[in-house]
N, C-alpha and C positions, 0 to 999 in steps of 0.2 A: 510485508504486504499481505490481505488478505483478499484469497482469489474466490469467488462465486459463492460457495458453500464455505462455511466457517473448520468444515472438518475436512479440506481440500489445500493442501501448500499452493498456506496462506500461507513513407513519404512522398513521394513523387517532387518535384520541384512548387518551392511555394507559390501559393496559389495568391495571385491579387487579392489586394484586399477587397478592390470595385466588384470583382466579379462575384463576391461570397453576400448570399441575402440580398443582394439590389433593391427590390421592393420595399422590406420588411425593417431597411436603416435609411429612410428616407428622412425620418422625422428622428429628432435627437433624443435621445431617454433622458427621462427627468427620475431626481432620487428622490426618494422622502426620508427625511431624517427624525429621529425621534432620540431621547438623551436616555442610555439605561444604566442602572447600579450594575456590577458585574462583584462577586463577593470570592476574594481568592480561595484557597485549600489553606490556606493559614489565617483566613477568617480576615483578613482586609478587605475591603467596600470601597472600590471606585467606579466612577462615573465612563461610562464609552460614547459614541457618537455610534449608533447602530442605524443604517441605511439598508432601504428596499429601494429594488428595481423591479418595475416588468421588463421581460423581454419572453418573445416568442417562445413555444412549447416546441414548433416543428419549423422551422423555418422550409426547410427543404419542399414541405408538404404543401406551403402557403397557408396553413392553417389560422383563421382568425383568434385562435387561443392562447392566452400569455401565463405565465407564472410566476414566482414572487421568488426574486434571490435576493438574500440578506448576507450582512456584512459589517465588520464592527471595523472601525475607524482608529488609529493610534495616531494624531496631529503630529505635525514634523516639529522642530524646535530651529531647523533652520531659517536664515531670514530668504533664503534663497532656494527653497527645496528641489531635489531634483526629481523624476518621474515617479510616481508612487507606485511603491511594491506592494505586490499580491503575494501572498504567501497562500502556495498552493497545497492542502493537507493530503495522505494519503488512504489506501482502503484497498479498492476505493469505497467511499462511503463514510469517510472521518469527517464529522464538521471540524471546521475550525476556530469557529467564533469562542467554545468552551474553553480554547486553550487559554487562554487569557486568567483563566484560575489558577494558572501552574506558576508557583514565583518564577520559577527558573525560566521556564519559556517567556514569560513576561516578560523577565530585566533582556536575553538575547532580544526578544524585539524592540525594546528600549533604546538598546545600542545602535538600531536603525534609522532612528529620528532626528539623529542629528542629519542625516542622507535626506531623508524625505517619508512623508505619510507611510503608513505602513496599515495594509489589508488585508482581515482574515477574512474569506471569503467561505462561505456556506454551499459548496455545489449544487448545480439544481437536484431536487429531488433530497436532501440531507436537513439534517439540523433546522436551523431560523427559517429556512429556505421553504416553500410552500410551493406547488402540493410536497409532504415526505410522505416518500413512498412505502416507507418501512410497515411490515406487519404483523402485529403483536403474536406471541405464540399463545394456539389455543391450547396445547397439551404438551406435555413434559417431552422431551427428545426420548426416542427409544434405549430400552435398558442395550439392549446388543448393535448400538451404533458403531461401535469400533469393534465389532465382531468383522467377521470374513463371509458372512451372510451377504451376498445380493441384494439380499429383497429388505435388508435391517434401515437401508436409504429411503424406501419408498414414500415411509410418510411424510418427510421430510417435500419429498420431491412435488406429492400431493399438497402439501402448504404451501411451495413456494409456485403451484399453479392456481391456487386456490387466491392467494396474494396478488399475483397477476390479473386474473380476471376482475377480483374486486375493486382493483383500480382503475380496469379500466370501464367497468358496470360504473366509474365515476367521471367518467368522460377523460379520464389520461389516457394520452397516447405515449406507452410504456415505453415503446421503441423510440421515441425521443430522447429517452435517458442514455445519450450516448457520449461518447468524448469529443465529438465533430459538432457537436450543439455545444457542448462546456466551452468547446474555444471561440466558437463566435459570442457567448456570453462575456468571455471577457474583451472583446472586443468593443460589444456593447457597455460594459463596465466600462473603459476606458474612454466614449464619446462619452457617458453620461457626467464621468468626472471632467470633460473638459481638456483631458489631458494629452499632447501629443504624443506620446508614448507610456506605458507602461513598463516596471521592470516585475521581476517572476522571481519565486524563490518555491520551487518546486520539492517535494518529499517523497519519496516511493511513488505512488501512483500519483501523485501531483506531479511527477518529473513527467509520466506519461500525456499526462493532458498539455503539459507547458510546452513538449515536441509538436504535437497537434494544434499549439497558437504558433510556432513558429513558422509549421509549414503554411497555416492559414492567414497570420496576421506579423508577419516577422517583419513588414515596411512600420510597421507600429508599435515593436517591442524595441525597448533600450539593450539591457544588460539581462540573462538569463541563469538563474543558479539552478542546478539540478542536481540532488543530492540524493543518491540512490537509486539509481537512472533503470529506469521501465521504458525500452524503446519502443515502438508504431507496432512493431510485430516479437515484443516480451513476454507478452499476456501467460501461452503458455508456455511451461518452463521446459529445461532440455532437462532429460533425467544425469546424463552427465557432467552437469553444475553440482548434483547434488552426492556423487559419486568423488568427484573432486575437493568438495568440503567436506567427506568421510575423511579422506586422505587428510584435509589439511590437520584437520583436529586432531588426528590418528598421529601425524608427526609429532602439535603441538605434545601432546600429554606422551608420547614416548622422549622428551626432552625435557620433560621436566619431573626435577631430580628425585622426588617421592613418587610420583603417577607413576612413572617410566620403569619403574625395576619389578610395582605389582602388575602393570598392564604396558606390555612393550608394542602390543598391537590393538589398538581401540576398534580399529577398522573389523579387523576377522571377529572379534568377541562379539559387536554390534551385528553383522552377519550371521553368526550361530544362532543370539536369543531371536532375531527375526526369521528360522526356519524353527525354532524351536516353539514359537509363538501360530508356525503354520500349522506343526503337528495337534499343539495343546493350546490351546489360547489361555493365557493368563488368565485368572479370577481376579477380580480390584475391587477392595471397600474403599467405600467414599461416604462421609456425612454430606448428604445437600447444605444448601442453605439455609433453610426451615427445620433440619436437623433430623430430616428418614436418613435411615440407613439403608444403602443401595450395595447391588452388588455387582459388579460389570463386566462381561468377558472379552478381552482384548487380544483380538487375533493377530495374526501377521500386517492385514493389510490396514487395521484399525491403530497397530505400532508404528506401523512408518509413516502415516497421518499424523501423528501425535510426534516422534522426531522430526518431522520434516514442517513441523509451527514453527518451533523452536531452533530448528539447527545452524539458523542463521544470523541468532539475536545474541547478543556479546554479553547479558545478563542472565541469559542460561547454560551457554557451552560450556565454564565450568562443570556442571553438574552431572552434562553426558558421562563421562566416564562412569563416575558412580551411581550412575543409575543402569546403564546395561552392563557392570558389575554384579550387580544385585539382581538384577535378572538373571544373569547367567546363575546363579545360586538359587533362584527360583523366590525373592524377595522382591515383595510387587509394594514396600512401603512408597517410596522414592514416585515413581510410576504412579502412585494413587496422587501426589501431589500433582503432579501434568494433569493426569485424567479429573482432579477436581476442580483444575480452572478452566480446562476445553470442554467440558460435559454442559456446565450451564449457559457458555456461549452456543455450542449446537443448537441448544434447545430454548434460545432467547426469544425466538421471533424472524422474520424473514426479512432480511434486508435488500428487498426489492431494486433499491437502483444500484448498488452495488454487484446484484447479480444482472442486468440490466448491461451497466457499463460494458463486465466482463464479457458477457456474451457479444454485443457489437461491436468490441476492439478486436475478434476472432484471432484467426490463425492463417498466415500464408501456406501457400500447397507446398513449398520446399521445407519452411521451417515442420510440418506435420510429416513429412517425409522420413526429416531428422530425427524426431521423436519415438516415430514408428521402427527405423533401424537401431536406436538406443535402448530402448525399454528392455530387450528381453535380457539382456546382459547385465540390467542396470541394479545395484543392492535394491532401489525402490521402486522398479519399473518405471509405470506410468502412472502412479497414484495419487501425484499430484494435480493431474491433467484429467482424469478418467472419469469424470463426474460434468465438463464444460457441457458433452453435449447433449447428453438428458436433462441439464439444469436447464439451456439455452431452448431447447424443444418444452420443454414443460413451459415455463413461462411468454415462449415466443414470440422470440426477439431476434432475429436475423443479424450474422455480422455483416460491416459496413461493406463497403466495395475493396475492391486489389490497392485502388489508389491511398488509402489508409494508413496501411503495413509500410508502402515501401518507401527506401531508405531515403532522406532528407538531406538537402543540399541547402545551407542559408549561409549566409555574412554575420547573422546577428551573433554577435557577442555570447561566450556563456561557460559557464565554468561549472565542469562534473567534476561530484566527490564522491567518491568510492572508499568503501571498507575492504581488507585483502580479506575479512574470515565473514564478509554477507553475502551468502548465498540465493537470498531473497532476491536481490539489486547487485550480482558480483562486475566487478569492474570491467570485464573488457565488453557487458554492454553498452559501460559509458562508452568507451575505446570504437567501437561500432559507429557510436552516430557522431562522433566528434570527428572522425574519418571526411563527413561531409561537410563540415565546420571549417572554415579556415582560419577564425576569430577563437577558438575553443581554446582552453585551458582546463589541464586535470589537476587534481588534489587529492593524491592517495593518503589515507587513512590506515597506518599499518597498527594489526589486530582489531581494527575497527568490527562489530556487527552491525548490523543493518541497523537496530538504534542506537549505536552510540558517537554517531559524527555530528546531528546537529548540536546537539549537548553540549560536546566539548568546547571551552572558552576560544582555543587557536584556530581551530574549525569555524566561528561564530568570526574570531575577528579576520579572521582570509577572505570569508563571506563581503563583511562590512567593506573591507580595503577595496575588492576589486565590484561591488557596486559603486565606489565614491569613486573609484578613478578607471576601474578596467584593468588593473594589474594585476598578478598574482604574489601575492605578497609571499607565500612558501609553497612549493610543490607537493610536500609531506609533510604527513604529523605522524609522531608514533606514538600508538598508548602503549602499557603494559602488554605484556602476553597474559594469557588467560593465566588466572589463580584458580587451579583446578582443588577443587575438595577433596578431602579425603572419602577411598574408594566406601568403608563402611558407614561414613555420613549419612545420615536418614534427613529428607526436605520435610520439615513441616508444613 
């Protein structure tokens, strides 16, 4: 999941549906549909059903101003289809309509249509979705961004006020871009399709928004999947989640049979090059992408930024070991591969509702408690959190009310999948809200990372089973354990 800034690791009881918007859902939304080519990553061209909605910008505010959510359509094949799933992407700030070029995402939602229609849906503010709030970057991210400099953030912080105001010098009201408007959005999705119910198939920060229709619209939701679970009060992270997944990795690769005899402690080695990186900050060559040669100093707190992207995604953990390997020798090849794929994302452009979102999903006063007694002890402190409240002031955007955050009590149906090695989405925040569930079903994922459970075929069909009937077809799945590389491996 990616939280506010790109170089930042990345309920109350439900609420009637009558009582939410009154005014403002008097009149039913009508869709306009229009027929688009969509051309996959392996060069196939088909045809989608792409649908706009208006619906309200601010409901809350009564504001007479609507916006434009788009959304691609995949027709059911049943003769009898049951409530059509939304498939909610994560970020936040991921469209979803693109996915549709990926084969493999494609055939899993394939598999869905025998069940019924199946919705990728564009959040407001993203993708097809109008206004996007996104804003192009005027200048290259600073050379000393993952330095230990203070002040190496500021331009940054200046863009993404600078992004703010020019949206709203366009008449957007920025603070709308929150997750208490995405769920009555889909609310309105669901009258405008006609449909008694909706079911949800949630992703990282889609799992967040999908808890946010439960408590708001759960008399209207069928069946709920959340896969990667971001609960009401996840936003920021505890530093000892990520303390914990030092340790897991730190087990795995002392158990396996080549890693384990040259590195019996991954944990303490990763600890060293990160005080060694406070003393001296790493030098790192990088080619851009137009082919300058840069050169970039990577301090302490710009290293645990750059571990703590990745420490949770089951296509990089392999490569931890050998890369704070090579640091500890003082070989910054490995390390220039990370810094040359996080460097041009920093310096992309400002993804306004993404930071937007983040800031009005805020922080409970316990869980900030939590964080604050953890941090100093913590391998990463607070460096994944440490940036929410300059970004949230710069762009100024206030988080929602207490009722938000707190914990959720519903009937509706829904089945969390959890990875045991994502730290991004670790399991027992599913474990947390399924607590208020009485309908809930989990599906642990062993060695899972945070992307690798919807991928999986068994994952895909546990999914399928228990929208078509409500069952859980297996409790777990196990993939392999991490195939660690070899420690003097060099990533290109």
């Amino acid at each position: 999941m990616r939280h506010l800034m790109p170089w930042v690791t990345c309920a109350l009881i439900v609420t009637s549906t009558a009582a939410v918007g009154g005014a403002l859902r008097a009149a039913t939304p009508s869709i306009r549909w229009e027929s688009v080519p969509v051309k996959s990553a392996s060069g196939t061209e088909r045809s989608f059903e792409l649908g706009h909605l208006s619906v309200p910008e601010n409901r809350e505010s009564g504001s007479a101003r609507s916006i434009d959510l788009a959304f691609l359509r995949l027709p059911s094949t049943a003769e009898h289809p049951g409530p059509p799933i939304v498939f909610l992407s994560g970020g936040p700030g991921q469209p979803a309509t693109p996915m549709v070029r990926s084969p493999g995402f494609l055939a899993g939602l394939e598999a869905l249509l025998p069940i019924a229609d199946v919705i990728l849906l564009d959040q407001r503010g993203i993708g097809r979705s109008t206004p996007n709030l996104a804003c192009p970057a005027e200048a290259p991210a600073p050379l000393d961004v993952f330095s230990d400099d203070p002040e190496a953030v500021e331009p940054l912080l200046r863009a993404a006020a600078a992004c703010a105001e020019r949206r709203r010098s366009e008449g957007i009201d920025v603070a709308a871009y929150n997750t208490r408007e995405s769920a009555d959005d889909l609310e309105d999705l669901r009258r405008a399709l006609g449909a008694p119910k909706l079911d949800l198939i949630g992703f990282s920060y889609g799992t967040h928004l999908a808890t946010a229709a439960i408590r708001r619209h759960g008399d209207h939701l069928g069946r709920v999947v959340l896969v990667g679970t971001e609960g009401p009060d996840d936003t920021w992270k505890l530093p000892s989640t990520f303390d914990t997944q030092l340790e897991t990795i730190s087990t795995l690769a002392a158990a396996d049979p080549t890693i384990g005899k040259q590195m019996p402690d991954f944990a303490a080695v990763t600890r060293r090059v990160l005080a060694r990186a406070a003393e001296t900050p790493f030098s790192v060559a990088i080619t851009s992408r137009d082919g300058e040669k840069l050169t970039l100093p990577v301090g302490r707190r710009g290293l645990q930024r750059i571990l703590l992207w990745d420490i949770g995604d089951g296509n990089d953990v392999p490569w931890f070991p050998a890369l704070v390997h090579q640091l500890d020798r003082g070989d910054t090849r490995t390390l220039a591969w990370f810094v040359r794929k996080r460097y041009p994302q920093v310096g992309a452009g400002i993804p306004l509702m993404s930071f937007a979102m983040d800031c009005a999903s805020g922080i409970s006063a316990p869980r900030r408690s939590r964080i604050e007694a953890e941090a100093p002890a913590a391998t990463f402190g607070d460096v994944m959190n440490d940036l929410y409240e300059t970004v949230c002031d710069a762009i100024g955007v206030p988080q929602l009310d207490p009722s938000f955050r707190a914990p959720i009590r519903s009937p509706v149906e829904a089945l969390f999948v959890s990875g045991t090695i994502d730290s991004n989405t670790p399991p027992y925040q599913a474990e947390e809200i399924a607590w208020g569930m009485p309908n809930a079903h989990q599906l642990i994922v062993e060695n899972a990372g945070h992307e690798d459970m919807l991928p999986d075929p068994r994952v895909q069909q546990a999914i399928g089973t228990f929208l078509a009937t409500g069952e859980l077809s297996t409790a777990r799945v196990v993939l392999p354990r991490p195939a660690f590389v070899a420690l003097d491996r060099v990533r290109e």
